[in-house]
Legacy VTK file of the C-alpha trace (Angstrom):
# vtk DataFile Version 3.0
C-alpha trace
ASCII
DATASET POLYDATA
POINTS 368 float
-8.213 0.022 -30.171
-7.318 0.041 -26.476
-10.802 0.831 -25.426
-11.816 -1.950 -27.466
-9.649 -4.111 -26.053
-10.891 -2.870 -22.531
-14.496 -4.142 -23.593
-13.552 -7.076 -24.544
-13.990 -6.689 -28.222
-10.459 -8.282 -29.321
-11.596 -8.433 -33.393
-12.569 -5.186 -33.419
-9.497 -3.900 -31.443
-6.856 -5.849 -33.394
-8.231 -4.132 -36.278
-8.263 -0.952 -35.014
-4.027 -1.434 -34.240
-3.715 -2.858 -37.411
-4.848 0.661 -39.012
-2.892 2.292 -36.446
0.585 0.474 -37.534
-0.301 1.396 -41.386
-0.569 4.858 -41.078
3.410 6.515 -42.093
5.268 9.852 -41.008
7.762 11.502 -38.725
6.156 10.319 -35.164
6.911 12.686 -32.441
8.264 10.440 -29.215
4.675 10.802 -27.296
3.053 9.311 -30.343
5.523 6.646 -30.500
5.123 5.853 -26.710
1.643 5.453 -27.332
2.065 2.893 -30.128
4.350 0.939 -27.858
1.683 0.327 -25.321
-0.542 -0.082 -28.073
1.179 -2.737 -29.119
1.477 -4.374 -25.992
-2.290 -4.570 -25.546
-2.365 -5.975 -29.094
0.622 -8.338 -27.953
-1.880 -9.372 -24.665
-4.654 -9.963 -27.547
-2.684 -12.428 -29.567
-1.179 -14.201 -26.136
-4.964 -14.515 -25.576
-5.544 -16.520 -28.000
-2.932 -18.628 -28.018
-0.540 -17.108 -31.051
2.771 -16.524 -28.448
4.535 -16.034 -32.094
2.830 -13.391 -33.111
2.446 -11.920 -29.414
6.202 -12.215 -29.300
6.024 -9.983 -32.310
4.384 -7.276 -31.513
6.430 -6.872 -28.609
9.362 -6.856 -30.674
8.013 -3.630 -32.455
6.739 -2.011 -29.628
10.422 -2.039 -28.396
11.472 -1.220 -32.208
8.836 2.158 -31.820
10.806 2.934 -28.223
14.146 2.519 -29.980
13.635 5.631 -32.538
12.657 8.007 -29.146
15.661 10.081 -27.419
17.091 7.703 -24.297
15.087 10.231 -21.704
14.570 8.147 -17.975
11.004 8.505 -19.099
11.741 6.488 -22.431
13.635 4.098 -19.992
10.323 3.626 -18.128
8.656 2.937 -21.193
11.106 0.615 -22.108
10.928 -1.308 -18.727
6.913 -1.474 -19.070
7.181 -3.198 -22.644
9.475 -5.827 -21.032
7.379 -6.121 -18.089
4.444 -6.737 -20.353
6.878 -9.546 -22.282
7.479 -10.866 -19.100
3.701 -11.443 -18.434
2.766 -13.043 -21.484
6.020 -14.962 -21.792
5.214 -19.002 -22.089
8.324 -20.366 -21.000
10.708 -19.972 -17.819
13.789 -19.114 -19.666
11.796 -16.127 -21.808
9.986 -14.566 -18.485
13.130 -14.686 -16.939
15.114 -12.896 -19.504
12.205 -9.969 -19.439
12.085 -9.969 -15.907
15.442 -9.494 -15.432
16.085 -6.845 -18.573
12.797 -4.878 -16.765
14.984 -4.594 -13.571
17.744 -3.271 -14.981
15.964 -0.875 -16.742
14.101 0.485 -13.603
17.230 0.306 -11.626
19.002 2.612 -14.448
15.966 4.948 -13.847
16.210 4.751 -10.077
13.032 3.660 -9.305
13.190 1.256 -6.719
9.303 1.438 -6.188
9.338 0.055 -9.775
11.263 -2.601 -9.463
9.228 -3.950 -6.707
6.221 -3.957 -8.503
7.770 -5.796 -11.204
8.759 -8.614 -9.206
4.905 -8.503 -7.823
3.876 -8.871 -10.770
5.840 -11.556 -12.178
5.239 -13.569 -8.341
1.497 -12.992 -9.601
1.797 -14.851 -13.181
3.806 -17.784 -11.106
1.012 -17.681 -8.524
-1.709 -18.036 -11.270
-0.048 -20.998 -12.244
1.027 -22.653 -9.251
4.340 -22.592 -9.490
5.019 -21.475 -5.586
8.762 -21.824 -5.950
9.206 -19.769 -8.612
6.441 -17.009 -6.899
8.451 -17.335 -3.684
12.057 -15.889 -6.010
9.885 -13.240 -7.633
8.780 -11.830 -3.805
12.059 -12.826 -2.527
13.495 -10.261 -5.097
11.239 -7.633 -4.603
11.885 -7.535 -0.864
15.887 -7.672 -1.552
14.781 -4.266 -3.482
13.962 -2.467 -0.453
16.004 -3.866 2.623
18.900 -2.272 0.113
17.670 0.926 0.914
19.735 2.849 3.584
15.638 3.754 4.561
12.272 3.501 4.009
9.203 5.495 4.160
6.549 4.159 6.664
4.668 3.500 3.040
7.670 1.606 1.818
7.573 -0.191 5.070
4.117 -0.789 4.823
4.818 -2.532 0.797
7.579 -4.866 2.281
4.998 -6.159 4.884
3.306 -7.140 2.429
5.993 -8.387 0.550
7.106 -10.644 3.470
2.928 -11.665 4.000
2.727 -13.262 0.296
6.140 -14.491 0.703
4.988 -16.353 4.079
1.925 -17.526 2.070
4.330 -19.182 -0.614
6.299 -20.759 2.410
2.900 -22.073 3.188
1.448 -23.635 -0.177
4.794 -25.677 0.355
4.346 -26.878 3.932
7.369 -24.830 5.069
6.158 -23.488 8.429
8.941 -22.605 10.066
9.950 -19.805 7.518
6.204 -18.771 6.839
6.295 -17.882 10.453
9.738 -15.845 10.149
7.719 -14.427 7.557
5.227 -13.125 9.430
7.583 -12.183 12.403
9.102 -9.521 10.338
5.973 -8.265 8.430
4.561 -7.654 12.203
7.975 -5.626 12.579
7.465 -3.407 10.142
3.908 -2.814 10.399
4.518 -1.757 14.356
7.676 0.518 12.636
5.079 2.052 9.892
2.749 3.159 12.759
-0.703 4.687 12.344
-1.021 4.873 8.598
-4.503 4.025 6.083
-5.104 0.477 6.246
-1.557 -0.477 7.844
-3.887 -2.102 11.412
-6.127 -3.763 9.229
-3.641 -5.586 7.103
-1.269 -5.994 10.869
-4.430 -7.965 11.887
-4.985 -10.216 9.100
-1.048 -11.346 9.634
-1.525 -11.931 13.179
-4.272 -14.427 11.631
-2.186 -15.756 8.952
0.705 -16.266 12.236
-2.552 -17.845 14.472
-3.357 -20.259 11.566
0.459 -21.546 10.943
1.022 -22.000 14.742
-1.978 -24.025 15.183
-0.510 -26.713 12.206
2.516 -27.212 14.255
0.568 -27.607 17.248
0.995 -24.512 19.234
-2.178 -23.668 20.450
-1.550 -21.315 22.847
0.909 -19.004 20.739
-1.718 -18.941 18.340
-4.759 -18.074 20.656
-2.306 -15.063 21.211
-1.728 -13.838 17.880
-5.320 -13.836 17.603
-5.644 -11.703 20.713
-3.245 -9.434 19.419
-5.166 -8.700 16.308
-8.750 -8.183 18.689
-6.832 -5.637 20.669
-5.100 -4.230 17.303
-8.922 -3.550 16.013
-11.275 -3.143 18.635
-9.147 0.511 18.971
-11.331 1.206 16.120
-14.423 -0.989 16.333
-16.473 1.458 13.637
-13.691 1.677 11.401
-12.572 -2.490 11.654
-16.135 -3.851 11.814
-15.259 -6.070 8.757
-11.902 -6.560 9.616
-13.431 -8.025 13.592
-15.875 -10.305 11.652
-13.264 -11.968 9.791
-11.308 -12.317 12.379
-13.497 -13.597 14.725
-15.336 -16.237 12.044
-11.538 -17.708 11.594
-10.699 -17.771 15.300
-14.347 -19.541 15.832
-13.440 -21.578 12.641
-10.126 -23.417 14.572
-11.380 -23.204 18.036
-14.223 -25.579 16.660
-12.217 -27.955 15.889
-11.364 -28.639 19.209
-13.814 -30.314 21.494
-12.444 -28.341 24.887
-13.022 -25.145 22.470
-16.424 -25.141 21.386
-17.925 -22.933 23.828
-15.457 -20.808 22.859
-16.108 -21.380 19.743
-19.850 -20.622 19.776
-18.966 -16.828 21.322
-16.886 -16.007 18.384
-19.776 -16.631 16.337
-21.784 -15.166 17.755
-19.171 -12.121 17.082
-18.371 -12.609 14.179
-22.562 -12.262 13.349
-22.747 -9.351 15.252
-19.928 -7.515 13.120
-20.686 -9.395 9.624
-24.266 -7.328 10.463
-23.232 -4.004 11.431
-20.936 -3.771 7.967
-23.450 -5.744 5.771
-25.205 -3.212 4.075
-27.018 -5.202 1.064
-24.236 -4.696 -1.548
-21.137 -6.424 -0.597
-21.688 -10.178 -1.242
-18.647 -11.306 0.262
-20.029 -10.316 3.562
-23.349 -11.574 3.112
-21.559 -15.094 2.145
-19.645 -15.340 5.981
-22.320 -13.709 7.871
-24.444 -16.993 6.301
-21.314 -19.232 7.096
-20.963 -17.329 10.431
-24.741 -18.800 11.115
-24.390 -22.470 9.998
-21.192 -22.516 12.209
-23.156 -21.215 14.951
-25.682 -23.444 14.873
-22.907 -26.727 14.818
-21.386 -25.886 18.143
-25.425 -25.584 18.786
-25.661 -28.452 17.613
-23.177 -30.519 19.697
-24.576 -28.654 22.769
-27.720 -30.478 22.189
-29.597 -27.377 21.659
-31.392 -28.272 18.529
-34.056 -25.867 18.681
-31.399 -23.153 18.175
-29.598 -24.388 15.318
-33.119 -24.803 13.475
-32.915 -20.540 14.368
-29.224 -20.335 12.810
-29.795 -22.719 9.597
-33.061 -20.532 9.007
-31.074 -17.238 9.229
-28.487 -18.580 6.566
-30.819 -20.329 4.158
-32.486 -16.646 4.544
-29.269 -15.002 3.289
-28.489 -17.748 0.892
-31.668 -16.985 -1.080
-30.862 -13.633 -1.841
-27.599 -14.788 -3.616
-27.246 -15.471 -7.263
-27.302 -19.146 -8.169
-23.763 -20.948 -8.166
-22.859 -24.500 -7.676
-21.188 -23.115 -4.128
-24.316 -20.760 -2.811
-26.430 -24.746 -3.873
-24.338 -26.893 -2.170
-24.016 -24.746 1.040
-28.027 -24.086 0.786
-28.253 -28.108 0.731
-25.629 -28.498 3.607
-27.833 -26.132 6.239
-31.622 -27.609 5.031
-29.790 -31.164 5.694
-28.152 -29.490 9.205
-31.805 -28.413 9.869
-33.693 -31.449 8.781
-31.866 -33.175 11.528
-32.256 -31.183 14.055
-36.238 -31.110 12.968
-36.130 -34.966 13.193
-34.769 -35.281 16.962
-37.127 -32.150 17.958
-39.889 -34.642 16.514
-40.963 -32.565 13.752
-41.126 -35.367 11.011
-43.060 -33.476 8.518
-40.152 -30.409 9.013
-37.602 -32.784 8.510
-39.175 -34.820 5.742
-39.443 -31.342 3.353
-35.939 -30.054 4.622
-34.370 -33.908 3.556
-36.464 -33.405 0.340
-34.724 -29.997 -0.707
-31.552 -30.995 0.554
-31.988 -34.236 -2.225
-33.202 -31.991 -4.677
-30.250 -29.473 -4.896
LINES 1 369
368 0 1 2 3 4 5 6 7 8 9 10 11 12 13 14 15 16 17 18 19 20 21 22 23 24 25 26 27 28 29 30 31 32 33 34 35 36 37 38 39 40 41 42 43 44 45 46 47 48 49 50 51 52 53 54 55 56 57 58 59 60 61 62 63 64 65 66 67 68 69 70 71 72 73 74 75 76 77 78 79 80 81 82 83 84 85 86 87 88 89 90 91 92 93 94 95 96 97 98 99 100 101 102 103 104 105 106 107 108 109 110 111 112 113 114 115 116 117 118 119 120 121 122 123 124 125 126 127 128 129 130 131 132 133 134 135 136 137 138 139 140 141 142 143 144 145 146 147 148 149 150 151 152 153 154 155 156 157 158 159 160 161 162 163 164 165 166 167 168 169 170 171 172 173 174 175 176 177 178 179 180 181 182 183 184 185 186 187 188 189 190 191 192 193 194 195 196 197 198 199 200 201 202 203 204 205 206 207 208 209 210 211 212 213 214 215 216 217 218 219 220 221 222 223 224 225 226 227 228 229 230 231 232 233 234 235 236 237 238 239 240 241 242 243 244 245 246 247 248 249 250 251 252 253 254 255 256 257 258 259 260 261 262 263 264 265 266 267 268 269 270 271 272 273 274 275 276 277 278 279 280 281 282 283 284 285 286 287 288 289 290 291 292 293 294 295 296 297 298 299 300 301 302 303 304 305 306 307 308 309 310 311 312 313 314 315 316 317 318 319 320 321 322 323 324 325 326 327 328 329 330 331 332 333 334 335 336 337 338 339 340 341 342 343 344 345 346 347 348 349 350 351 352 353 354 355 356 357 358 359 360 361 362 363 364 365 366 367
């Protein structure tokens, strides 16, 4: 049944639990833990499509199964999973709040702090899905209180609460609260610098040092955010073969502001041209995401091109991404952005007095 469900085949799988909950005997514990999350899955079925009553209700007898098992701290991790997943599905504030909170009571009766964080993430996930920032900015907010309770933490517990303060900043942000985005940020730096060499901990350093950069420049302070910027280029280029990614994005989101600013954009045109360099060095064919900037990368090249009056070489950086773009699969984004650089080009074609250029690039541009 939970394969099925896994495939996408919720008929098939609810009928598969329903044979599962009609079969009788003496359960041992371990078959009675695997009901429970059974259950849940069938619960997650039913949410699905749109029965919450009957969801409710098979969350209620996944707990029931739990209830007949010895109270082991591995039955009370069970037991904090089933609420977690009533938590999830739950359709009102007052229910997911109830779940949350049993959850974290159980984990906390377990001692597993780690636990208890993720639950929080998770629930800050469900509010962020919805777009209910506020209540996504409590869930992190309680997830980080988790930790700094701690008398210490692990570089990869110091590492988590980074994070924790990142998405937290980000929630600060959907609601135009700057100032304690950026305190946000200042402490997820912190702990990154405290966490030290560890997998991935630079990478994700540099991408707050952008998220700082980004913040700074909507309450005007350019020059504190051309530093965080800086910091994250030195931060990576200790590792240019491992953070070739990581330097294209930040250089295409560096070029991105600076072009907004007229005294910028020769500036801006540099880290372009960066960014292109790195987007090609890690594109290897597969990962579309990086295909899709290294073609943005190009058509924001060739606007600071563009306003340099050089439009023979933004007719060379609209080719390049309508060269990229027609590899991708079709989408209403990959068309409009196709139509946005054969209009770019058909301009420049016109004012290079190549009418007949122009008149086909206009044409497509129409069409799409």
């Amino acid at each position: 049944g939970r394969r099925l469900a896994e495939e996408g085949e919720a008929i098939k799988a609810s009928a598969m639990f329903d044979r599962a909950l009609a079969e009788t005997g003496q359960w041992s514990s371990k078959t009675r833990k695997e009901l429970a999350q059974a259950l849940c899955c069938y619960a997650g079925i039913k949410a699905e499509q749109g029965n919450e009553e009957l969801a409710e209700e098979k969350i209620d007898a996944a707990l029931k199964q739990l209830d007949f098992c010895p109270d082991t701290s591995y039955i009370l991790l069970e037991r904090a999973d089933v609420w977690g997943c009533r938590a999830q599905l739950a359709p009102t504030y007052e229910k997911w709040e109830q779940a949350a909170e049993r959850q974290d009571t159980l984990y906390r009766k377990a001692r597993l702090p780690d636990y208890q964080v993720l639950g929080w993430r998770r629930s800050a996930k469900k509010w962020e899905d919805a777009g209910d920032w506020a209540l996504a900015e409590e869930c992190h907010r309680r997830a980080a209180e988790v930790y700094q309770r701690l008398p210490s933490l692990t570089p990869e517990q110091s590492c988590a609460l980074a994070e924790i303060e990142t998405y937290l900043g980000l929630c600060y942000y959907r609601q135009g609260k700057y100032d304690q985005e950026l305190s946000c940020y200042e402490e997820a730096i912190r702990l990154r610098k405290d966490a030290g060499e560890i997998e991935d901990n630079y990478d994700a350093l540099s991408i707050v040092y952008c998220n700082q950069a980004d913040s700074l420049l909507k309450t005007g302070e350019i020059d504190q955010a051309e530093a965080s910027y800086r910091a994250a280029e030195a931060l990576l280029q200790h590792g240019k073969e491992k953070y070739e990614e990581s330097l294209a994005r930040l250089y295409y989101e560096w070029a991105e502001h600076a072009r907004l600013t007229p005294q910028k954009q020769r500036e801006a045109f540099g880290l372009y041209t960066k960014a292109i360099f790195y987007y090609e060095k890690a594109d290897d064919g597969e990962d579309a995401e990086i295909g899709e900037y290294l073609a943005l990368s190009y058509n924001g090249r060739g606007v600071c091109r563009f306003e340099r009056g050089d439009y023979a070489g933004e007719v060379e950086d609209c080719s390049q991404a309508l060269r990229l773009r027609a590899q991708f699969p079709a989408s209403f984004h990959n068309m409009l952005q196709t139509a946005i650089a054969r209009k770019n080009r058909g301009e420049c074609h016109e004012l290079l007095g190549l009418c007949g250029e122009a008149r086909r690039d206009y044409e497509k541009a129409a069409e799409l």
